[in-house]
C-alpha positions, 0 to 999 in steps of 0.5 A: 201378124197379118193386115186385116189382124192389124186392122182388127186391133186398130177397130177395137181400139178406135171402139175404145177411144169412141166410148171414151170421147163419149165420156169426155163429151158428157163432162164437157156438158157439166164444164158447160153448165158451170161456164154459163152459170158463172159467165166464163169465157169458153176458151182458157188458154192456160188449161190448155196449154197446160194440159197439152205439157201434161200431155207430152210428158205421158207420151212413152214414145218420144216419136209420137208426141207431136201426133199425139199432142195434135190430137189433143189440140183437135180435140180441144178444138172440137170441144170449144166448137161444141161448147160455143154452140151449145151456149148460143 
């Protein structure tokens, strides 16, 4: 395999990945909804962490649980950010 073969490989999964952080977005809208409705607070510590062990445990490869893990705390991080905003 080539670099520009890789490359190709890693653009059509970042497509993939893409579509799915749309996907998660358009549910963090309904999470948002029902926050505002029911006057919960945005961050919920316990469903974060412990979503982020459930994380970990998928992960196969034991090498790439830590980036894979702090990938998922930025993604929460910009998900509370989008929430924060869009309850102004």
């Amino acid at each position: 395999m080539n670099l520009n073969t890789i490359r190709e490989s890693i653009d059509q999964v970042d497509s993939e990945l893409t579509g799915l952080l749309e996907k998660r977005l358009e549910l963090v809208c309904q999470v948002i909804e029902i926050k505002k409705a029911q006057n919960l607070s945005v961050l919920d510590e316990k469903r974060e962490h412990d979503l982020l062990k459930k994380i970990a445990a998928q992960v196969e490869n034991p090498e790439f649980t830590d980036c894979i893990v702090n990938t998922y705390k930025d993604i929460m991080k910009n998900s509370r950010a989008f929430q924060t905003e869009t309850l102004k």
